[in-house]
N, C-alpha and C positions, 0 to 999 in steps of 0.2 A: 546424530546426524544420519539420513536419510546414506543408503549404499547404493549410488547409483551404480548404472552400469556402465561396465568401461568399456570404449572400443577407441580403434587407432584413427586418428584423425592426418589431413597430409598437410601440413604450418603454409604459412604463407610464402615461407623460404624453402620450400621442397622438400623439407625433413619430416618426420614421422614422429609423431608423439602418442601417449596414452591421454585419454580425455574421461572424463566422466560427462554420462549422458543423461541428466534428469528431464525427465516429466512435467514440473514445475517449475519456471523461473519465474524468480523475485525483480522485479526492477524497476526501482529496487531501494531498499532500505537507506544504503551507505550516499546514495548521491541521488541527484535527479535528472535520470536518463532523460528524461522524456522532453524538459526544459534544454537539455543542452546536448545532449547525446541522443539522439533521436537519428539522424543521419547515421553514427557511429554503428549503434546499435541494430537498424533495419539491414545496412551495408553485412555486419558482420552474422544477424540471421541468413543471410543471402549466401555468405562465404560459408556459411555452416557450423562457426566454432569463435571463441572469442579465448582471451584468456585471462586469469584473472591470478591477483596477487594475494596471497594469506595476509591479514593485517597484523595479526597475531606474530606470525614468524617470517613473513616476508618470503615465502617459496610461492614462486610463479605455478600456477597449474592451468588445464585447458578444460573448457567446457561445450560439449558437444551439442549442437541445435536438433540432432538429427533423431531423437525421443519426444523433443519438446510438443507438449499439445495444448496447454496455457502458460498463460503469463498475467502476472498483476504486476502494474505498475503503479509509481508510487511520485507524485509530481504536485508542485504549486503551480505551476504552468505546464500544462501539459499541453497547449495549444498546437507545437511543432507534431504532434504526434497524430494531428485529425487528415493530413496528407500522406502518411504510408498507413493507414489501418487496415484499408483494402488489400497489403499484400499479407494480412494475417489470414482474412477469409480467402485469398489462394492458397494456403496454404492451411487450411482446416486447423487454423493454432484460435485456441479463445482465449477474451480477454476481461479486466474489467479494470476499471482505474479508480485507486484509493486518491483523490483529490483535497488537498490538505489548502482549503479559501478561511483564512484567517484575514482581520480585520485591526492590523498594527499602524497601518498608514500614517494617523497622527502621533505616534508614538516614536515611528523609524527604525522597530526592529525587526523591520523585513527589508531593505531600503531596496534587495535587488528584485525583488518579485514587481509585475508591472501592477497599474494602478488597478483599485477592488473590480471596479467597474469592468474589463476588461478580461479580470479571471473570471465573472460572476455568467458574463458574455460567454464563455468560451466555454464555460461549464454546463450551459445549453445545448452548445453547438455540438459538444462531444456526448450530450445526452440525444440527442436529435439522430446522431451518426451512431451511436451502438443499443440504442435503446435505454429506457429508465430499468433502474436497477442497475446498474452495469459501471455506474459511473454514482461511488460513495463519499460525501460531504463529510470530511473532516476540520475541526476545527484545534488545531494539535499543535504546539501546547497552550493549554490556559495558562498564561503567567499573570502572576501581581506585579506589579512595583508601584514605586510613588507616584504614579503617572494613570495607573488602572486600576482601578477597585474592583469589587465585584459587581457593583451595580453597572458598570461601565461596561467588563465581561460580557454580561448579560444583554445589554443595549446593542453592543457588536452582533452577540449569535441573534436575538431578535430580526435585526435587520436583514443580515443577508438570509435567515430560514424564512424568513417572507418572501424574499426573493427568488428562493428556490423550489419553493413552493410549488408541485406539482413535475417537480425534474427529480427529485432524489426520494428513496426511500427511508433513508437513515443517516444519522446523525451521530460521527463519533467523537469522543473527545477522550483527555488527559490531561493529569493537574502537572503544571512545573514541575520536578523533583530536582531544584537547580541543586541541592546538598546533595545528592548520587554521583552526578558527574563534576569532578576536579574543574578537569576543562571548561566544563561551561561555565562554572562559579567564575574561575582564572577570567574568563574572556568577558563577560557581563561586568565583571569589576574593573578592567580593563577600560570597558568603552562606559564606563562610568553612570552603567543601567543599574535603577538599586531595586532591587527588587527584592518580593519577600516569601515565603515558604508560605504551601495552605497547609494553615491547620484542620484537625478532622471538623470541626465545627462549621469552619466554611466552607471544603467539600459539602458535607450533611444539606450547608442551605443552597449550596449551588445548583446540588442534583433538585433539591425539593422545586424549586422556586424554573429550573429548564423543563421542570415533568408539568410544572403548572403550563408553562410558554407549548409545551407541546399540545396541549390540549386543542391547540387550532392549527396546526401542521399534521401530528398525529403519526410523525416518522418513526423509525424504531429505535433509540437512544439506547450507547453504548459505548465503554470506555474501553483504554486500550493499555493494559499491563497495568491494571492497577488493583492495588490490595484491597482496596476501600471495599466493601459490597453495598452498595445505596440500591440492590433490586425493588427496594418496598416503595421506590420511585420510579419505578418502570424501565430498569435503565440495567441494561446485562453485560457481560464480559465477551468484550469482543474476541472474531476472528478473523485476522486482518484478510490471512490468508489462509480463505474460508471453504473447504471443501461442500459445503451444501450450498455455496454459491455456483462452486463448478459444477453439482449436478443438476442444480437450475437452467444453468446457461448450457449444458455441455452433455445433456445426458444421451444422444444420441452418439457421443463419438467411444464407438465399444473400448478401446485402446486405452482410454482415460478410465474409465468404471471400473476397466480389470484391476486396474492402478490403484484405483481408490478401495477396491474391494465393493464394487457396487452393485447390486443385482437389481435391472429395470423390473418391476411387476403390469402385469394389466388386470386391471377392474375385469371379474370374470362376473356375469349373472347367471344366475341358473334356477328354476323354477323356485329353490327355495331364496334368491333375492341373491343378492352382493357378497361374497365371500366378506368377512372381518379385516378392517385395515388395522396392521399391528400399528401401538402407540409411536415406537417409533419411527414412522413410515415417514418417508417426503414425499409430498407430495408434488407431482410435476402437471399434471393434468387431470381433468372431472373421470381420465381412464386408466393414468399408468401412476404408480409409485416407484419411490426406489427404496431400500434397503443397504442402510451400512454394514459392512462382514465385518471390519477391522475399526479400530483407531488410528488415524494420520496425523494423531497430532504430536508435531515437533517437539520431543523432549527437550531438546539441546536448546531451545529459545528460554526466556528470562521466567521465572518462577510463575508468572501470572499474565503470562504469553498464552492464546489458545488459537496461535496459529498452526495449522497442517506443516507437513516435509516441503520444502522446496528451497532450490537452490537462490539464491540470491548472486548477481554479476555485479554487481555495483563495487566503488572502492573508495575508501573514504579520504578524508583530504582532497575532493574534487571537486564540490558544490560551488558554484559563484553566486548563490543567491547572498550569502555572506548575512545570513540571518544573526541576526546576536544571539541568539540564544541555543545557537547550533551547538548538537553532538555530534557532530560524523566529520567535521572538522576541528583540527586539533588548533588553528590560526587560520586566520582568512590571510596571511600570507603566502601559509602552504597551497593553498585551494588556488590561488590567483597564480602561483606557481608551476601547480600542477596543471591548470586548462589550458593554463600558457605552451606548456609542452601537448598538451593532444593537439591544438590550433595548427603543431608542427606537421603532425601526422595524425589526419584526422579518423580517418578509416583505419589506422594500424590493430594488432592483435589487443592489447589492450587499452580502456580509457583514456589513459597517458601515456600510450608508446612515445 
């Protein structure tokens, strides 16, 4: 894990705490800010500091806004979010949103996300407000059960990548791994979902048969923490939390590149023609490049994770989308539990003060 930097922050009750102050916030993985915390969250960029609980071991600690220069957010509905974006660009912080528009409707294992039509809507509006590119069409996770096949699968992402057709540049997905998580298996058999594990063979015709459907969208297809390798379908290992996205979006803000270790270059010409662009060069414009110094990617994430360091705010057991097939909720008891107590104190220090 990333060592950010620590400085004293002043709590909301006048005391004095140490904070870590990252560079990157995630938010975020564990819940979805942007659906339900969106007020919480812009309120507590504004107070300057939030705080957040270990899942792990349950020690409270504090996180400082005051380094911050992006953030990825991570939402099914991220619509509450297209009325404070403006106070990002006061505040020279960049952004970009992992939008996770799956197509369970008939099935009922989203029941709380609003209807397709309405995310597919909003996923415009928030491509219209930050630009294409900026805002990435996940379709996460792929599940089977007796109710979805693969040809079905396939009929879902057909439809709405038609429909999005000229807003998004890329396409990520991920197979079930309902056997990894206890919990999920516990709660899927619970709500009497039966679903069933992909084998490598179905992987194999999924990717083949998404690379064919891509042939007329043409987006850049990629999975997210998966072992599988299907590249010889056109189809790579993503980064959620993508450091050549931020220097796409963000390479003017020096603060960030130092971070990244990033050196801008410009296209020099000189009687004998164009200086050599090294292979690994980004490219930002027909004049400048940039150049990576370091590695940012997050060791501490899951084996086949290629995301960069950044902090993640989020806290799990808080989601109400009350998806069946949710990890970051251990009971949609607890989640209904927990919102219930932010509702009390909605702006406090953290999610569910």
């Amino acid at each position: 894990m990333a060592q950010w930097q620590k400085i004293q922050i002043q709590r909301d009750n006048g005391m004095m705490a140490e904070a870590q102050a990252p560079v990157i916030i995630s938010a975020s993985r564990s819940t979805d800010i942007p659906a339900f915390y969106a007020d919480w969250f812009f309120q507590r960029l504004k107070v300057g500091y939030s705080a957040w609980t270990n899942p792990f071991n349950g020690v409270k600690s504090f996180v400082s806004y005051e380094k911050c220069r992006f953030i990825v957010f991570w939402s099914k509905n991220p619509e509450p979010l297209l009325e404070h974006l403006d106070k990002l660009k006061e505040r020279n912080i960049g952004c970009y949103v992992q939008y996770t528009l799956n197509d369970y409707e008939k099935e009922g294992l989203e029941k709380g996300v609003p209807p397709l039509e309405e995310r597919i809507e909003t996923f415009k509006r928030l491509v219209d407000k930050l630009g294409k590119g900026r805002v990435i069409w996940r379709f996460d996770p792929l599940i089977l059960t007796d109710q979805i096949g693969l040809d079905d699968l396939l009929r879902k992402v057909e439809n709405i990548g038609d429909r999005l057709n000229g807003y998004t540049e890329k396409l990520v997905f991920s197979y079930a791994d309902i056997g990894l998580y206890k919990k999920v298996k516990a709660n899927l058999e619970k709500s009497h979902v039966n679903y069933a594990e992909w084998t490598t063979n179905q992987m194999e015709e999924f990717a083949q048969r998404l690379s064919d459907l891509n042939q007329k969208w043409h987006y850049q297809l990629a999975t997210c923490g998966e072992k599988i390798d299907i590249e010889q379908y056109g189809i790579q290992h993503n980064r959620c939390i993508d450091d050549n996205l931020m220097i796409r979006f963000a390479h003017h803000d020096k603060a960030l590149m130092d971070f990244l270790g990033v050196e801008i270059k410009t296209i020099e010409n000189s009687l004998f023609g164009a200086e050599p662009i090294p292979d690994n060069a980004i490219m930002i414009s027909e004049t400048q490049y940039a150049l990576k110094k370091k590695d940012n990617r997050d060791k501490g994430q899951r084996q086949f994770c290629g995301c960069m360091v950044s902090k993640d705010i989020g806290e799990y057991n808080t989601c109400p989308h009350l998806c069946e097939y949710c990890y970051a909720n251990a009971s949609k008891e607890k989640a209904i539990e927990n919102y219930r107590k932010h509702e009390k104190n909605p702006l406090g220090e953290t999610i569910c003060s």
